[in-house]
C-alpha positions, 0 to 999 in steps of 0.5 A, spaced: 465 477 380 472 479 381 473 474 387 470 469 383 475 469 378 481 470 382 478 463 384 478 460 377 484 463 376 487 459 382 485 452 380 487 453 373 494 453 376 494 448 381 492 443 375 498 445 371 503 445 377 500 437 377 501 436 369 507 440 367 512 436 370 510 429 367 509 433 361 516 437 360 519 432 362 516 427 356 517 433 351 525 433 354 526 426 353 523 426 346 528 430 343 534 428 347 539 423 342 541 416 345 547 417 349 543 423 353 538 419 355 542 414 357 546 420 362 539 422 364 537 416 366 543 414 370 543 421 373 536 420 375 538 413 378 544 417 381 539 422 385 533 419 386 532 413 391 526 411 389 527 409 382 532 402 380 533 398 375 529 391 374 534 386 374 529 380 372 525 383 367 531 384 362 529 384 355 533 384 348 536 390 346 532 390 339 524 390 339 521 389 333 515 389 329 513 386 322 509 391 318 504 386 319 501 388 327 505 393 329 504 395 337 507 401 339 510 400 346 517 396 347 520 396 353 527 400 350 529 406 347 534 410 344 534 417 339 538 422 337 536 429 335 540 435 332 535 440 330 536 439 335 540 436 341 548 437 344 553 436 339 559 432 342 566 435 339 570 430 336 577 431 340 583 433 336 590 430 336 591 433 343 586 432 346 581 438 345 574 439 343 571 445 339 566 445 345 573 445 350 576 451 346 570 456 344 570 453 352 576 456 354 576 462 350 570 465 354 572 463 361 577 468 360 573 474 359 572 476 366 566 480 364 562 475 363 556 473 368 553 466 371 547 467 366 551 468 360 556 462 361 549 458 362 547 461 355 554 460 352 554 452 354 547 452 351 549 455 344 556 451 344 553 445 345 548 446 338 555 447 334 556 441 330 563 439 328 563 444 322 562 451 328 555 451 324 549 452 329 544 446 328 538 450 331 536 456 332 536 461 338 529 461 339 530 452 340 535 453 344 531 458 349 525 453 349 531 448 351 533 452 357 527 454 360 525 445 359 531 443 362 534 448 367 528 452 368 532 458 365 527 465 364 532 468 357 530 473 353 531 474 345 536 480 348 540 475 352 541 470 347 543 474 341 547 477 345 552 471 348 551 469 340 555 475 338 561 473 343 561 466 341 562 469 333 568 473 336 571 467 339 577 463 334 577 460 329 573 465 325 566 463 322 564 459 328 557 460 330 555 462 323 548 460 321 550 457 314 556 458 309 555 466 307 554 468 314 560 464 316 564 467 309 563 473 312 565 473 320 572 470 316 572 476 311 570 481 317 577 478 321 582 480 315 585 487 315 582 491 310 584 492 304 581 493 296 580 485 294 577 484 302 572 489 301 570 487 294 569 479 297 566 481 303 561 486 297 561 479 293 559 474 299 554 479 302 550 482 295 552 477 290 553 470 293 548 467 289 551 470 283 559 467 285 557 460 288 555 460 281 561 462 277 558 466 273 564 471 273 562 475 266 555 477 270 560 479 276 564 483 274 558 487 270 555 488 276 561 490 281 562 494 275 570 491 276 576 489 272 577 482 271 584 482 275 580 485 281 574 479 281 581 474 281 584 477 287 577 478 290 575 471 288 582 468 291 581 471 298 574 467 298 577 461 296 582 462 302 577 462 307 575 455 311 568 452 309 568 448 315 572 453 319 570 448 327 574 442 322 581 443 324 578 439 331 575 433 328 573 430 322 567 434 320 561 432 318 564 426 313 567 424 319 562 426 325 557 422 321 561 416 322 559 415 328 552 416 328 549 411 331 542 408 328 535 409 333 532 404 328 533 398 323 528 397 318 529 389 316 527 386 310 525 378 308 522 377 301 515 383 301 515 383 310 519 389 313 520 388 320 522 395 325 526 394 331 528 399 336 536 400 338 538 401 344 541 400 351 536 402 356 534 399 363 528 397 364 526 401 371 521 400 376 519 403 383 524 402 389 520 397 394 523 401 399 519 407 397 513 403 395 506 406 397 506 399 402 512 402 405 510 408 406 503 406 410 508 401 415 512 407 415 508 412 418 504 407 423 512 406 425 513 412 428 516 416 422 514 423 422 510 425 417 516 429 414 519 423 411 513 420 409 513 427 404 520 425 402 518 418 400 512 420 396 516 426 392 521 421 391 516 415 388 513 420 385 518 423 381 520 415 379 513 414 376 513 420 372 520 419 369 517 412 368 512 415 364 516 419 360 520 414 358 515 410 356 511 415 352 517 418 349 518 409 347 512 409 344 512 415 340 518 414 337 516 407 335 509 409 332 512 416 328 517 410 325 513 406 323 508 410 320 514 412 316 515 406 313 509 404 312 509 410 308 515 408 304 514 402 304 517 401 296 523 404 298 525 401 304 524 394 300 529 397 295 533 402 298 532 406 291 530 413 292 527 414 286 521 410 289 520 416 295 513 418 296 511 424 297 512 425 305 510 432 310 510 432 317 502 432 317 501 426 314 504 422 319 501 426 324 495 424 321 497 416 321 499 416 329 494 421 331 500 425 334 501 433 332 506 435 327 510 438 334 511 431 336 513 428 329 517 433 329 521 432 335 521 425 333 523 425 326 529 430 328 535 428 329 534 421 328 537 415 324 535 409 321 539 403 318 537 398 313 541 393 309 545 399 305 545 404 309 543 409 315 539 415 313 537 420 317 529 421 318 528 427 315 531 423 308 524 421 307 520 427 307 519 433 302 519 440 303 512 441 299 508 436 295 509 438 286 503 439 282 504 432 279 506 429 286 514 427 284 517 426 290 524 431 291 528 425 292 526 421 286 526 427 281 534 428 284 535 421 282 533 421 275 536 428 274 543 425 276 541 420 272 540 425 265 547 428 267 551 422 268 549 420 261 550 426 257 554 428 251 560 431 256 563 435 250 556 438 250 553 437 257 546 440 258 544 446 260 538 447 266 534 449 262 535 443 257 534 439 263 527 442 264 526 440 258 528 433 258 523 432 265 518 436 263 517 430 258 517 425 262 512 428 266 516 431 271 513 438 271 518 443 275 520 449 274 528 451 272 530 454 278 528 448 281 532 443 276 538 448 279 537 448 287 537 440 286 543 440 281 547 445 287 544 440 292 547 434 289 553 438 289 554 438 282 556 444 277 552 448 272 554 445 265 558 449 262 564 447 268 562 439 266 563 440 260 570 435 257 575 437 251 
């Protein structure tokens, strides 16, 4: 019995060796962004001798579809990815980058490992221009063992992450505003008001991005000069503490290059891939043909390996870069048959509710798949360029309103209220609920903190 399982065991594993790499490498390419998949293929041009490109099959860099017959396969490809992806710094005045300088910092620290500087280069590389991370560690973990067959642990990871934290300026590496406040107030000397601010951001943070001081200084159980002199140390912390070595976001965003354009001519949208990908193909040198008069010629049979490994490794990567075409293609067209109403418009009010399960129940793909191809990605219409995530919802309401649209239409109550007496949260509620949109007041005040806009009583005009 145990023979026989040992057996089984056995071909189970030459069956993966035979499908993984194909596989790994579709699922890598899927979520790399456009200008890593133009590296990856020059790279692969570079190292394999098997693969070129097809000079006489040069098609337009744009391939389209109308919403009338989509098919799904096109001969170019781009994407971004960001969840997902590496960030590339945007260079200061002097010429370094936020990756050159967390970089730089790190080759100092001689106690350093070879496994530890690979794990670095790997979180670095998911730090935005703001010295946020975009991914997690657990994301970033499946990246290495996917594309440098590395094996880390949880320890390993969170341990390198903590000497990234470390490195200047403070905040950097920080999971989001509070955990970046802190690794700032953490760096200050300490003193009465730093320790406060640090209490503030850590236990009351809500609470203070509100501005509801009466409810903080009753809950510190603190004079009024004392939460000013604590307020005034947060509010000379940097929000965006990676900034100084480039624009920002604001500015990052700039330069995002779409992977999609989504046209449209009276009630028809056609959808088009933008990109600039060769169109690859087998080198006739390493073709089977080849091979065969190869080895009647004498070859060893060592060098007839060689070609078949090579050309093999060719048509894999072919393979992998027409799935990954096919699959951004058929999630992006789902997606504006989805939201067809509002990419003849571009009014976000006409945004229908969207989750990743129901694309992955028009392509047929899994919700892994759609999303790795929505993360990251762009695409661009006559009035502007919207990251895909844009169209989808964190859950679907009660009443079936699209987040989207009831941001719109509280923007809207806000923009025309009496400012000398401006709604209160609860009023907005009201207001929603009488048209139908039934959310709860928290709710109208997440999306009010969303759009970056204050609680009432801060709007309010003499």
């Amino acid at each position: 019995m145990a023979k026989s399982e040992s057996l089984r065991l056995s071909q189970e594993l030459r069956q993966q060796q035979t499908l993984a790499p194909m596989q790994l490498q579709y699922v890598k390419m899927l979520e790399m962004n456009g200008p890593e998949v133009e590296d990856e293929i020059r790279r692969e041009l570079d190292e394999n001798p098997a693969l070129e490109t097809d000079e006489s099959e040069v098609e337009p860099a744009a391939a389209g579809s109308s919403d009338d017959s989509i098919p799904y396969y096109r001969t170019y490809i781009s994407n971004r990815s960001a969840d997902d992806s590496y960030y590339e710094p945007e260079a200061t005045s002097d010429g370094e980058s936020l990756m050159d300088s967390l970089t730089g910092q790190l080759s100092q620290n001689q106690q350093i490992s070879d496994l530890d500087r690979e794990i670095a280069r790997f979180i670095i590389g998911n730090i935005d221009s703001n010295g946020y991370m975009t991914r997690p560690l657990r994301a970033i973990m499946d990246d290495m063992a996917i594309q440098a067959g590395l094996d880390v642990t949880d320890a390993d990871m969170r341990r390198v992450w903590q000497l990234i934290r470390e490195l200047d300026p403070a905040g950097i590496g920080a999971v989001d505003l509070r955990d970046s406040l802190l690794l700032q107030l953490g760096r200050l000397r300490p003193s009465p008001k730093v320790e406060l601010a640090t209490e503030i951001i850590r236990n009351y943070f809500d609470v203070f991005s509100l501005m509801h001081y009466k409810q903080l200084r009753s809950m510190l159980g603190v004079d009024e000069d004392a939460l000013r002199e604590a307020v005034d140390v947060i509010r000379s912390l940097n929000p965006k503490p990676g900034a100084q070595f480039g624009g920002g976001n604001e500015d990052h965003a700039n330069h995002i290059t779409p992977d999609f354009l989504v046209e449209t001519d009276g009630d028809r949208l056609t959808l088009s891939l933008l990109n600039n990908i060769p169109q690859l193909r087998i080198s006739q040198s390493f073709s089977a043909d080849t091979a065969v008069e190869r080895k009647h010629g004498g070859n060893s049979e060592q060098a007839n390996a060689f070609i078949r490994q090579r050309r093999d490794e060719a048509q894999g990567f072919i393979r992998a870069l027409s799935m990954r075409q096919a699959t951004l293609f058929r999630v992006m067209s789902a997606i504006m048959q989805w939201q067809r109403e509002f990419f003849l418009t571009d009014d976000p009010a006409t945004l229908r509710p969207m989750i990743l399960k129901d694309i992955s129940e028009v392509t047929g793909d899994g919700i892994s798949v759609i999303s790795r191809a929505t993360a990251g990605k762009y695409v661009a219409t006559a009035r502007g360029v919207y990251p895909l995530r844009f169209f989808f919802n964190e859950a679907r309401d009660s009443d079936d309103a699209s987040s989207h649209s009831v941001m719109a239409r509280l923007r809207e109550l806000i923009e025309t209220e009496d400012k000398s007496r401006p709604l209160t949260d609860d009023a907005l509620t009201g207001l929603l609920g009488a048209e139908g949109i039934n959310i709860a007041r928290r709710t109208v005040a997440k999306y009010r903190e969303r759009m970056g806009i204050p609680i009432g009583r801060l709007r309010k005009h003499i």
